[in-house]
N, C-alpha and C positions, 0 to 999 in steps of 0.2 A: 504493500500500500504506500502511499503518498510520505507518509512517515519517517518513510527508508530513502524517501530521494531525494535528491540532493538541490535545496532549492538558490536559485541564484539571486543576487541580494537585487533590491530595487536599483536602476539606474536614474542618475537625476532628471528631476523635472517629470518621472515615471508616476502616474495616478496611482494608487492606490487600486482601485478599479483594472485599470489595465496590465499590472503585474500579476494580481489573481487570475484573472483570466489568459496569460501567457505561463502560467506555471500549473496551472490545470491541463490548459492544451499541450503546453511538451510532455508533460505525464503522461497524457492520452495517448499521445504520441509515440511515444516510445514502451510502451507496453505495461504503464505501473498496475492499469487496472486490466483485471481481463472481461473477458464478452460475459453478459447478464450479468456483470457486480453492479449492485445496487448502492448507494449510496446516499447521507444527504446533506444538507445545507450546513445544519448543523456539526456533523462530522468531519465537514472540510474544514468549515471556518477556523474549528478546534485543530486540524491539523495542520494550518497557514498561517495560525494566530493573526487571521484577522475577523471580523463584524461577518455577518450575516449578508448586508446589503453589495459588498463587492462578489461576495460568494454566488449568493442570487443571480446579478446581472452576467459574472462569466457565466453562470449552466447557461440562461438565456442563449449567450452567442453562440456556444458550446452544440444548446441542441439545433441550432440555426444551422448550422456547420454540417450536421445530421452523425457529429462525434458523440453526443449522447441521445437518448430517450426518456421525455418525461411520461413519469407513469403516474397513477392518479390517485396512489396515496403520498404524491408531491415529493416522494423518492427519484431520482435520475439516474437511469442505469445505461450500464455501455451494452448495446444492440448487440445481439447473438450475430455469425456469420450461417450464412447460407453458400450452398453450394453455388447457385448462379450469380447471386453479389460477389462473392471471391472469385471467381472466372471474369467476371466484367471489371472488378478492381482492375486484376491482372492483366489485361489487357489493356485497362485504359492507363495504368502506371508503363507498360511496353511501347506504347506510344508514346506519352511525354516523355518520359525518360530517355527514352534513344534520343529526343529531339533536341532536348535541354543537352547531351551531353556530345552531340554535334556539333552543338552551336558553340560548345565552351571548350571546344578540345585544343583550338589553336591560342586560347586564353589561356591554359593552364600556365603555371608557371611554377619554375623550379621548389619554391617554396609551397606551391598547395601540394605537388607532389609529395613532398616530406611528407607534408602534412598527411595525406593518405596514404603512404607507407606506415607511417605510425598507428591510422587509426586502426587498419587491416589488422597490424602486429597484435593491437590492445583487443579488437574483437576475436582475435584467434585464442588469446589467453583468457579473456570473459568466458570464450564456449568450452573452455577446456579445464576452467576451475566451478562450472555451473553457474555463472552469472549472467541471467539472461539478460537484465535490464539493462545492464552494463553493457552487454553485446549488442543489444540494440542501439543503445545513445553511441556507441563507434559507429556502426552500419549506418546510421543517419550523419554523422559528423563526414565519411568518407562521400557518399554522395550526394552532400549539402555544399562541401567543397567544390567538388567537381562542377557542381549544375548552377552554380553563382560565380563561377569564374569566369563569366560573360553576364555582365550585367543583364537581369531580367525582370519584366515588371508585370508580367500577365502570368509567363509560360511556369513559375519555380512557386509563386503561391498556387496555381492551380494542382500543383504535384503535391505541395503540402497537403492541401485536403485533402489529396487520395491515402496521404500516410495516416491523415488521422485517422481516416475510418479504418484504416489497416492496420495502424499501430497495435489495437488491444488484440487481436489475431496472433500477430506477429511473434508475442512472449510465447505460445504454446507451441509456433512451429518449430523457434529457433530453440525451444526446449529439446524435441526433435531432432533439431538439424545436429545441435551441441551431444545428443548421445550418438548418433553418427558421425560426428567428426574423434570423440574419442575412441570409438569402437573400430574404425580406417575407413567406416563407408562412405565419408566425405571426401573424396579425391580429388574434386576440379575444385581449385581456389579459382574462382571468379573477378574478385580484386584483383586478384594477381596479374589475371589474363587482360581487364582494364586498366592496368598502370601501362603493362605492357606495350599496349594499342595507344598509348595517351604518348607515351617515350617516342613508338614509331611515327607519331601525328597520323595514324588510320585510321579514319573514319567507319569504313565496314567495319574493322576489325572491332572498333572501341560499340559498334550499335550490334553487333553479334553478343557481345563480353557481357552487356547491360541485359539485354534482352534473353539471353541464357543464366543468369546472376536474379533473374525475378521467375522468368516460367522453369526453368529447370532445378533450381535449388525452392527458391521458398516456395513457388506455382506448386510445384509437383509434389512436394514435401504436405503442403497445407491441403491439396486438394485429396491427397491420401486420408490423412488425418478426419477430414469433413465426412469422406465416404466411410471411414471407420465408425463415426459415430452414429451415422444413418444406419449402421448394419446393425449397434446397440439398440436403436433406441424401436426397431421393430416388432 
């Protein structure tokens, strides 16, 4: 939960209001809650130590976003995944994503590289000490890098929202992915294979890297996991 993450301090001239609602949605984001946790007003406020009323106003934008569900004993819960909402995710994340990280390949620069070598390293040791949230905040820092390293004002928030809806999914698959990468059945580093493509400035190479890095590792992984639980719940 919320508890355990690690919140970033207010920046100046930052509302009150709009620091709650940016630390609710990275949370969301990155996997702190998972799909059907219910929640409320009151147990965030107590977890952000702030009032009730900036509490309020983020769920507002929050279920706007369609990152949460208000249910009707005024609880707010994160939406279950469906089989065909994750296949449309995933698709519409293959699309922007290849596009944002065309447009930013000849931007990179030596420094955001590090920077993505690093995060790669930090999420390989997240998945390999079981630390999913932690392996997620690298996987977003690696391809936050990449997809803003050509200025963009439409194309990198519209990818956001597809994280948020994807983020609370995301902690069960990379659970998944993390007991296969310690057991050897994660083979193809994907990062790896986009640092690579970004080194040689290769465009196919770097929207093959992306687009295998979403449907072949998490697509396939998640859409396993979705049909597992259909087979439960019959």
């Amino acid at each position: 939960m919320i508890e355990d993450f690690p919140l970033v301090a207010r920046k100046q001239n930052e509302t009150l209001q709009e620091w709650t609602y940016q630390q609710l949605r990275y949370a969301i984001m990155v996997g702190v809650f998972s799909p059907g946790v219910s929640v409320t007003m009151r147990g965030l406020a107590q977890m952000l130590g702030v009032s009730l009323m900036p509490v309020r106003e983020a769920l507002r934008r929050l279920v706007a976003e369609h990152a949460l569900e208000l249910l009707p004993n005024r609880r707010v819960s994160v939406p279950t995944m469906t089989a065909e909402r994750f296949e449309e995710l995933c698709a519409t994340r293959i699309n922007l994503e290849c596009l944002a990280a065309e447009r930013a390949i000849l931007a990179v620069s030596r420094d955001d590289l590090e920077f993505m070598y690093l995060a790669d390293a930090a999420m390989d040791k997240a998945l390999k000490e079981g630390d999913v949230v932690e392996s997620v905040i690298q996987n977003h820092h690696f391809h936050t890098r990449l997809y803003t390293a050509a200025p963009s004002q439409v194309l990198f928030p519209l990818i956001e929202n597809l994280w948020l809806q994807f983020g609370p999914f995301m902690r069960g698959v990379l659970e998944q992915v993390g007991e296969d990468f310690n057991n050897g059945k994660y083979l193809v580093d994907r990062h790896q294979e986009t640092l690579r493509a970004i080194e040689r400035r290769d465009p196919p190479a770097l929207r093959k890297a992306i687009e295998a890095d979403i449907r072949d590792g998490i697509g396939a992984t998640g859409m396993q996991g979705l049909q597992a639980a259909a087979k439960l719940a019959l």
